[in-house]
Phi, psi and omega in degrees: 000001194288327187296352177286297189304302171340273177313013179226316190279332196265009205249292175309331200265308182307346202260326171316326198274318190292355193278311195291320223202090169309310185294306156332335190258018152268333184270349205256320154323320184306298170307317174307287191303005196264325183275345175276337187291327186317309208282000000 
């Protein structure tokens, strides 16, 4: 259950990092789906 918790923490820090900075958020998809390909 921890990738749930993750993936809720990493989804509120995105949306906060997307509010501030748009351009940050193609690279911040990136990084995600690259953490999800781990599990």
């Amino acid at each position: 259950m921890q990738i749930l918790l993750w993936v809720q923490q990493h989804l509120s820090n995105f949306y906060r990092g997307y509010a501030r900075n748009p351009r940050m958020m193609g690279q911040d998809i990136i990084l995600c789906k690259n953490n999800l390909e781990k599990y």
